[in-house]
C-alpha positions as CSV (number, residue, x, y, z in Angstrom):
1,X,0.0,0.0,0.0
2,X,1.4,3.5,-0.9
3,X,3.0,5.3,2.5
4,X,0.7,8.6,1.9
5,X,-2.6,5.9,2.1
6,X,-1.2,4.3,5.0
7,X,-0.6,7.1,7.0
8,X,-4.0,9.1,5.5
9,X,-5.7,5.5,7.0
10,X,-3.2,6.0,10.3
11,X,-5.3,9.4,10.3
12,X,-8.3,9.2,9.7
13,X,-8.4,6.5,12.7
14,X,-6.7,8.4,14.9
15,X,-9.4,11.1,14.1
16,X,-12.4,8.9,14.8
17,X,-11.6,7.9,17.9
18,X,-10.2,11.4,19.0
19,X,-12.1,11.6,21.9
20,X,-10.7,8.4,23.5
21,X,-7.4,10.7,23.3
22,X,-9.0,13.7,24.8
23,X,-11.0,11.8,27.5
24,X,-7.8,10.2,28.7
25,X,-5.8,13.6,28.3
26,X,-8.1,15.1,30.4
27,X,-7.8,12.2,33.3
28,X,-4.0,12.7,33.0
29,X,-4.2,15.8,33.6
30,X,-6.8,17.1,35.9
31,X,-4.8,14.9,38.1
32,X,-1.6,16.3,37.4
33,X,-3.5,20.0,38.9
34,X,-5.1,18.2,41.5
35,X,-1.2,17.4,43.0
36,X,0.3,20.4,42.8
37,X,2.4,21.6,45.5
38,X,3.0,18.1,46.6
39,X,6.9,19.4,45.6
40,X,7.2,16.3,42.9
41,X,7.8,17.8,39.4
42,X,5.2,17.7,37.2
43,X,7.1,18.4,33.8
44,X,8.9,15.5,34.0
45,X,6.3,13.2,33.4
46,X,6.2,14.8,29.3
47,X,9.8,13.1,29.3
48,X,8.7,9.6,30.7
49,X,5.5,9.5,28.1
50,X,7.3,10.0,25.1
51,X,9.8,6.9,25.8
52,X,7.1,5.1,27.1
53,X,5.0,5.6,23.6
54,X,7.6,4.8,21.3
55,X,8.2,1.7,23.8
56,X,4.9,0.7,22.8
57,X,5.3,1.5,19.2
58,X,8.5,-0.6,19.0
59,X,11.0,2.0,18.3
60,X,12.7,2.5,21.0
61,X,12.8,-0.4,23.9
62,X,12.3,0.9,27.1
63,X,10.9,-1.4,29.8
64,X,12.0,1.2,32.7
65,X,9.6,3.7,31.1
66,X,6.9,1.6,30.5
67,X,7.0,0.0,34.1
68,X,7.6,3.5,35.8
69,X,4.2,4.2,34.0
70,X,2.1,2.1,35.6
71,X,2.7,3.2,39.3
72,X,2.4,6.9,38.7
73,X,1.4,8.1,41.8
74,X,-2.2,9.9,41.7
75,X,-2.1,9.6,37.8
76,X,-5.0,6.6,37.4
77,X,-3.7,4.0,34.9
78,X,-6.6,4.6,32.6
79,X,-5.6,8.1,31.5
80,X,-2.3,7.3,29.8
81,X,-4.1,4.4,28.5
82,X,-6.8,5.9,27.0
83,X,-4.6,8.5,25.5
84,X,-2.1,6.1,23.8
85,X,-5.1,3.7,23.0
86,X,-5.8,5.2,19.5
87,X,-2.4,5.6,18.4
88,X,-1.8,2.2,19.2
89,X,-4.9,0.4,17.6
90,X,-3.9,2.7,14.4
91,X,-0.3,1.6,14.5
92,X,-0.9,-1.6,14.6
93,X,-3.8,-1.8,11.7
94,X,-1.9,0.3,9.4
95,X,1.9,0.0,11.1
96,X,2.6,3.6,10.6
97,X,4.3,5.8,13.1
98,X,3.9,8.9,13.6
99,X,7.1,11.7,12.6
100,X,6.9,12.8,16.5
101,X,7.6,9.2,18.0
102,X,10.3,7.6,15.0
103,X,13.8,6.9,16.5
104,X,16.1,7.9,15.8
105,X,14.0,11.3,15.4
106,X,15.1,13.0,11.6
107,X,14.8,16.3,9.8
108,X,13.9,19.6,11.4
109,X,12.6,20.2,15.4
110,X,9.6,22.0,15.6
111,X,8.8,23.1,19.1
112,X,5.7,20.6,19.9
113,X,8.1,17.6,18.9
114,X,11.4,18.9,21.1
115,X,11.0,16.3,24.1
116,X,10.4,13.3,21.3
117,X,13.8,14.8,19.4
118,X,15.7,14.9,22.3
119,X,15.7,11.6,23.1
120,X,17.2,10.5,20.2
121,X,20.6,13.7,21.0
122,X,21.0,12.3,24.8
123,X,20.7,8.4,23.6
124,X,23.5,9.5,21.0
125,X,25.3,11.2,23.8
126,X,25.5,7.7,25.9
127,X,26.5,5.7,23.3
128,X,29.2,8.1,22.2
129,X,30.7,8.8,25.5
130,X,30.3,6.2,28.0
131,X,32.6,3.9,25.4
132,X,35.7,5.7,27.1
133,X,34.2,7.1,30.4
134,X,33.5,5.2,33.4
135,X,31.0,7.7,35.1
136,X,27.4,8.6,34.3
137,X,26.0,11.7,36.3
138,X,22.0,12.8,35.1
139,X,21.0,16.0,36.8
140,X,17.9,16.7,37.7
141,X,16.8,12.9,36.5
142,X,13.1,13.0,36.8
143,X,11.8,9.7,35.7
144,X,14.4,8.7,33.3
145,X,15.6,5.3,32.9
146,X,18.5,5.2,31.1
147,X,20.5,3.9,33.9
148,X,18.2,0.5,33.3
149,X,19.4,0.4,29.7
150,X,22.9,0.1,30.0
151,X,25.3,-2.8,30.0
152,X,24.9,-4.9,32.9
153,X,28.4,-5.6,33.5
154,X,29.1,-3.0,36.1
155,X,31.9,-1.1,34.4
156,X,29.6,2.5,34.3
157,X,28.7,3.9,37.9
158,X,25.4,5.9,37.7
159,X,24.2,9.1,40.2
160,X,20.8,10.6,39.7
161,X,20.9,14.2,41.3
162,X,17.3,15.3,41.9
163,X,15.0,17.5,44.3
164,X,14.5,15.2,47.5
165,X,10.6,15.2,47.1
166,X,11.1,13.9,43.5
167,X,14.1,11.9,44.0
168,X,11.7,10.0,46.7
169,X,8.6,9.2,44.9
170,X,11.5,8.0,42.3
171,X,12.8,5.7,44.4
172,X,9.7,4.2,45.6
173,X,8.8,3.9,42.1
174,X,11.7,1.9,41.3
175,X,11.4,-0.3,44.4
176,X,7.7,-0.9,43.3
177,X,8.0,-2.0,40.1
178,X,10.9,-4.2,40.4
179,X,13.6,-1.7,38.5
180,X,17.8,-3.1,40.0
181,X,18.7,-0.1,41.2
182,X,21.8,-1.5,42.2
183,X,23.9,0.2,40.4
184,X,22.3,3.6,40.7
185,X,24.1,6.1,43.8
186,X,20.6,8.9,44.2
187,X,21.7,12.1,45.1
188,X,19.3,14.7,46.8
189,X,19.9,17.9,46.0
190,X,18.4,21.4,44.7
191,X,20.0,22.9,42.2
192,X,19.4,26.7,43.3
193,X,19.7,26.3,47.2
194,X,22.1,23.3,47.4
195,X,25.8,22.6,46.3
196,X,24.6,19.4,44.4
197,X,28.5,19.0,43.2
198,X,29.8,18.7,47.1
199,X,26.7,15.9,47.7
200,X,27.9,13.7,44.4
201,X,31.0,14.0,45.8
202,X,30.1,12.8,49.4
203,X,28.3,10.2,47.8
204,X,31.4,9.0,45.9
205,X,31.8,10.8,42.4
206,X,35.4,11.2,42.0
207,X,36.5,14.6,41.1
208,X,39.4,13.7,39.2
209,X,38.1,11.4,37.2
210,X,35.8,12.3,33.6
211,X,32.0,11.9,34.0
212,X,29.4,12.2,31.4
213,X,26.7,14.8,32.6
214,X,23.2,14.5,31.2
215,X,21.1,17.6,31.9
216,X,17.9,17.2,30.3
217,X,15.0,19.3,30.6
218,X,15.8,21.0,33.5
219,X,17.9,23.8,32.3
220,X,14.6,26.2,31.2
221,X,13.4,25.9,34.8
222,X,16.0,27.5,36.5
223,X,17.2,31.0,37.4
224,X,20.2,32.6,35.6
225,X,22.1,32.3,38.6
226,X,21.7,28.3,39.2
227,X,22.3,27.9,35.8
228,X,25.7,29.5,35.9
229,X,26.3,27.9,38.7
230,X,25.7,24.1,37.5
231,X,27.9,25.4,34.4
232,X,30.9,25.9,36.9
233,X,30.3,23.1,39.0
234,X,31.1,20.9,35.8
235,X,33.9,22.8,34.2
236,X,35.6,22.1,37.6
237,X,35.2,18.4,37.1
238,X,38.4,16.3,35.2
239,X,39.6,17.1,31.9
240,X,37.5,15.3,29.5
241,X,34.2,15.7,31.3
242,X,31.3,16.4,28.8
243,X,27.7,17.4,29.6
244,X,24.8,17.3,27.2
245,X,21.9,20.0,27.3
246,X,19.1,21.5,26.3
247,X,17.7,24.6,25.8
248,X,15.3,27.5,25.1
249,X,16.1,30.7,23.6
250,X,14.1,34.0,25.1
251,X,12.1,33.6,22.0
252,X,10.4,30.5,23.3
253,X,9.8,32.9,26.6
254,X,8.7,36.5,24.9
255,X,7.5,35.0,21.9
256,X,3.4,35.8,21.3
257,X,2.8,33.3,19.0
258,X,-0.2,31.4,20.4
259,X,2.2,27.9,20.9
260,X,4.4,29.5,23.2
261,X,2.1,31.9,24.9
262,X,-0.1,28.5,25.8
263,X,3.1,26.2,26.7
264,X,4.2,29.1,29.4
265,X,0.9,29.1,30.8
266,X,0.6,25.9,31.4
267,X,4.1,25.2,32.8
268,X,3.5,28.2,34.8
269,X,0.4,26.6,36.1
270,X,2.0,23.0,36.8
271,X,4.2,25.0,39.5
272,X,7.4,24.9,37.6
273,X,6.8,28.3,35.1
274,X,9.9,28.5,32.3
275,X,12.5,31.0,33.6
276,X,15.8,30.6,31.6
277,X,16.9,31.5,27.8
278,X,20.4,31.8,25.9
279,X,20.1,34.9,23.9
280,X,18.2,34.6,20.6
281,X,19.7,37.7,18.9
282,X,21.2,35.4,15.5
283,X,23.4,33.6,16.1
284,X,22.9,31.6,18.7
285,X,25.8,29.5,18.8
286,X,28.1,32.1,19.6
287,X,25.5,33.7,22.0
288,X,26.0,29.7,23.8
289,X,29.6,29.5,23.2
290,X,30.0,32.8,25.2
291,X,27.8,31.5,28.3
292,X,30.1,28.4,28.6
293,X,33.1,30.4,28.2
294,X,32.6,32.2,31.2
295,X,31.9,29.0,33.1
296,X,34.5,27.5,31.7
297,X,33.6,25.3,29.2
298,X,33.7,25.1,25.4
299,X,31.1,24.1,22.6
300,X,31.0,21.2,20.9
301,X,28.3,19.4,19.3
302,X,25.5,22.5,18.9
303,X,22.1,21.7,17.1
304,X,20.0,25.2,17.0
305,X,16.1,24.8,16.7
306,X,14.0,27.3,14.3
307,X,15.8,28.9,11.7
308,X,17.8,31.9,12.1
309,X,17.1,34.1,9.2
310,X,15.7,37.7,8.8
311,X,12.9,38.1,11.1
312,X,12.9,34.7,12.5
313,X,14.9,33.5,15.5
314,X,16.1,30.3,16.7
315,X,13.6,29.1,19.6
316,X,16.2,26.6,21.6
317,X,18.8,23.8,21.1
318,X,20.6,20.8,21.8
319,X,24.3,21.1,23.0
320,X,27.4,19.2,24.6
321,X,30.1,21.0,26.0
322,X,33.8,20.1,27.4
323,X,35.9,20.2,30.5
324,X,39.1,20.7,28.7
């Protein structure tokens, strides 16, 4: 069957049974609002459902995701079920996949497919890095699982540095589902009150030794100061130390475009509003380049997001950076 009829029949399925998706959406959700202030980030549950969807679809194994997503606490199972339901029963009657939720994710970024994308940049990240170094540090780790993915032969030591509330519920999480954690040192720590770098050590990160630092979605949530901070904290790691990131510009947080104005809001009403953006003034990569050089660090891979041409700026990116 030609590829534009499958994915027309994908569709036009996905359409009809819309307000499966929304009804589920809505369960997800509402409960989401109804646990606010409970201290346990909200945002990082986008992360979790977008490798635990393309777990289901069969593009990217992940059985840490799609355990983790059974015990979310106060989220009932039926919401996230309902929601993928559709996209499932069209997958698998047509065995198309949607652009957002292929892996490794292709082409151009737009802004409602950046947490799907970025998957694919950290994944690369591990694979490229952890060949030649021993440690493995995520900050502000959330619900990811990539510490169940790797090799089980013990040569990588793993620390998860997180907010104690989160880092909790986490744990218990783990415990609950049957995740070895064995291997994982947790870390409790808040990135703009607490020296997160004197806890990893304490908890046996060894300073002068290289470390791969994952800093996913985090980044946007933080004030300029803790940013700089976490920057400096790094660069005074070994020679050799890398750490991936991501970003916004201040586009994504002036912007008026109806996307943006509608993804601040409702960050802003989850508890955890966006607060951080390199400079968008074209171009950007020298705009990042200079932020790491006064922390310390240099640019290396750099992957802008939007286009950069007259009138248009970029709205974020995907970075690595060196300890050199």
């Amino acid at each position: 069957m030609h590829p534009l009829i499958v994915a027309g029949v994908f569709y036009i399925l996905s359409g009809l049974l819309f307000p499966v998706t929304l009804l589920g959406y809505v369960i997800w959700t509402g409960s989401l609002f109804v646990r606010r202030g409970s201290g346990v980030s909200t945002t990082a549950q986008g992360p979790l459902s977008a490798r635990w969807t393309e777990h289901l679809l069969g593009t990217r194994k992940d059985e840490g995701a799609d355990r983790l997503m059974r015990v979310l606490p106060g989220v009932p199972s039926l919401g996230p079920r309902l929601m993928a339901g559709p996209l499932l029963f069209a997958h698998r009657l047509t065995g198309y996949v949607p652009r957002a939720f292929r892996y490794p994710f292709e082409g151009e970024v737009p802004p409602r497919y950046q947490a799907s994308a970025r998957i694919s940049f950290f994944d690369a990240a591990v694979d490229q890095y952890l060949t030649d170094i021993g440690q493995f540090v995520i900050l502000g780790a959330g619900f990811d699982t990539r510490a169940f993915r790797l090799p089980e032969d013990g040569a990588i030591r793993v620390f998860e540095v997180d907010t104690p509330k989160t880092q909790a519920l986490k744990r218990e999480m783990v415990k609950k589902v049957g995740l070895d954690s064995a291997r994982v040192t947790f870390v409790s720590a808040d990135f703009e009150k607490e020296d997160w770098l004197e806890r990893l050590v304490d908890a046996g990160f060894d300073i002068g030794k290289p470390a791969l630092f994952l800093w996913e979605g985090v980044l946007i949530y933080l004030e300029k100061r803790a940013v700089e901070d976490t920057l400096r904290k790094i660069a005074s790691t070994a020679r050799g130390s890398v750490v991936a990131f991501d970003y916004f510009t201040t586009e994504s947080l002036e912007s008026q475009a109806l996307y943006w104005r509608l993804a601040r809001a409702g960050t802003k009403a989850s508890g955890e509003p966006l607060k951080f953006g390199i400079d968008s003034r074209p171009p950007v990569s020298e705009r990042l380049a200079g932020l790491l050089l006064s922390c310390g660090l240099s640019l290396g891979a750099h992957q802008v997001l939007g286009q950069e041409t007259e009138g248009k700026r970029a709205w974020g990116g995907f970075a690595i950076a060196v300890v050199k």
